[in-house]
N, C-alpha and C positions, 0 to 999 in steps of 0.2 A: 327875742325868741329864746326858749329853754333848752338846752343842750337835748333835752329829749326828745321835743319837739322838734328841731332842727334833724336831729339824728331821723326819726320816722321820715319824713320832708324829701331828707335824702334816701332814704330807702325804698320808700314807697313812688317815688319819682323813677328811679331806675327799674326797679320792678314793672313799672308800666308802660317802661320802654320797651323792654323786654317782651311784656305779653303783646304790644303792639307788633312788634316785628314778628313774632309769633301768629300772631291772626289766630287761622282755623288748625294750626297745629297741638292748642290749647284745647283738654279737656277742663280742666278746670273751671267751675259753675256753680251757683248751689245747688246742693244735694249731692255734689261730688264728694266723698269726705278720704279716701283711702289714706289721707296725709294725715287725717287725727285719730288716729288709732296706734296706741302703743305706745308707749315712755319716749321723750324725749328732753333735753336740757336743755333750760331757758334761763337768761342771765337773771341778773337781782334786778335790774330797772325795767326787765319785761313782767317779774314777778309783781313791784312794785304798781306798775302799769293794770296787770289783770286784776291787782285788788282794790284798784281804783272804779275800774269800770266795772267790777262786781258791786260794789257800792253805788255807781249812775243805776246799775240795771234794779237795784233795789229799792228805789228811788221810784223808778217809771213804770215795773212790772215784779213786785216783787214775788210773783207766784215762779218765775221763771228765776230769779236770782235764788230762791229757795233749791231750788232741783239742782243748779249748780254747785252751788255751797254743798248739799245734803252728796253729792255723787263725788265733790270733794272729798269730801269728810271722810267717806265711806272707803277709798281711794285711798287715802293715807295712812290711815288706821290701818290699813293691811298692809302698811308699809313699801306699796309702789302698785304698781299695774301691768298687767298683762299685755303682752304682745299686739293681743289683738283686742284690745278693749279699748271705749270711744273715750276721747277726755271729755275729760267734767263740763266744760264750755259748750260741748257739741249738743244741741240739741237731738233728741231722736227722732223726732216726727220729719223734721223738716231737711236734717242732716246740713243744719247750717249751726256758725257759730253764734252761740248767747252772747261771747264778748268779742264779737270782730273789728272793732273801733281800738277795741284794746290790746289784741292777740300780739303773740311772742314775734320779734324779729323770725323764728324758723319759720313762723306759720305766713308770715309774711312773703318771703322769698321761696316759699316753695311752690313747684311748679313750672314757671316761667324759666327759661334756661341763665342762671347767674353763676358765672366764675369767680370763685374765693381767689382770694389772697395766693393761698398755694396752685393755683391753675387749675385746678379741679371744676369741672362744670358739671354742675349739680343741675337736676331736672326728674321730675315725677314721671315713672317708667309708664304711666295712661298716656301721658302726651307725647309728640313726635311717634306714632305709630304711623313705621312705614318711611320715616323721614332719612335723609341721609346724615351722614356727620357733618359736610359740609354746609347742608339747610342748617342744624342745627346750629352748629358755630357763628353762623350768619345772624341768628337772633338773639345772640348771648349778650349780656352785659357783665362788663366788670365790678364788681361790688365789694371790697374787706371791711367786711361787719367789724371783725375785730381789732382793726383800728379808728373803727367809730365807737363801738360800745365804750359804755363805764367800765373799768376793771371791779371785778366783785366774785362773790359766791355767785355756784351755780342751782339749779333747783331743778322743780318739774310742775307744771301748772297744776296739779291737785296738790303738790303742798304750798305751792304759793299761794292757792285758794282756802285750803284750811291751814291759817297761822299757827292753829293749838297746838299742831305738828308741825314744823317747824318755823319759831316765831323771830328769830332772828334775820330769816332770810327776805330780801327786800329791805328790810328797817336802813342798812347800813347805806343806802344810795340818796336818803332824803338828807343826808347832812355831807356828803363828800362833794368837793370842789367839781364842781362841770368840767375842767379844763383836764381833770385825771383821767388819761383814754385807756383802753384794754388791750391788755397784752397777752402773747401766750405765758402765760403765769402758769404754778402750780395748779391741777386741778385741771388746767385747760386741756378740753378730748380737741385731738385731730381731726 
């Protein structure tokens, strides 16, 4: 199995522990989208990842991988995005993601209650409405991304989806040793 694949395996495992022990304190659903709105940073192997399955989606639907690319493009040509503006992946009709097979470790673990490396429990301010800290703590899972990720550049999915801008980013993870893990390096946000 491939370091990346292994790495989702574990991510996606603990996350679903997570929302288990959570139940009905979970908003999160499609159509729910308030998590993909607004810039955020996503490593080179999740960049990697979304222009892969930008690639499947154009393969099986490419009227839909069109709108992604084009809302990319559009996205980084103005050199970032707005606060409140949908990322490129979101579909508008349906307020789900065009590439949720492939989405970033953040899009991944948001939501469900997970505590980082630095203790910090991270959770979507829609769910646990009403809940205590104690419930809360109770359905947390431990997770340090960043001592699973690859070390690399960091990005933002509409430039990992439009390469033109910038084309470097993602390239550098198809040839680095699997065994290299991520640290807090330079560059690396809190």
């Amino acid at each position: 199995m491939s370091c990346e694949r292994e790495l989702i395996r574990i991510v996606d495992r603990a996350v679903a522990e997570a929302a288990s022990k959570a139940g009905g304190w979970l908003a999160c659903r499609p159509g729910c989208f308030e998590c993909c709105l607004g810039p955020f940073p996503i490593s080179e192997l999740d960049a990697l990842r979304l222009r892969r399955g930008l690639e499947e989606l154009e393969r099986s639907q490419p009227g839909r991988a069109a709108r992604v690319a084009e809302s990319a493009r559009q996205i980084a040509a103005r050199g970032g995005m707005a606060d409140d503006e949908p990322c490129p992946a979101l579909d508008p009709q349906t307020g789900t993601c065009d590439l949720y097979q492939a989405r970033p470790l953040t899009c991944r673990t948001f939501g469900p209650p997970v505590r980082g490396a630095d203790g910090a429990l991270a959770i979507c301010e829609l769910c646990f409405q009403g809940a205590s800290e104690n419930e809360i703590a109770a359905c947390a899972v431990d997770l340090d991304i960043d001592a699973l990720e690859v070390e690399g550049e960091e990005t933002m999915v509409a430039f990992a989806l439009a390469p033109a801008f910038a084309p470097g980013i993602g390239r550098a993870c198809e040839d680095r040793d699997p065994g290299q893990r991520r640290g807090r390096g330079p560059g690396a946000e809190s």
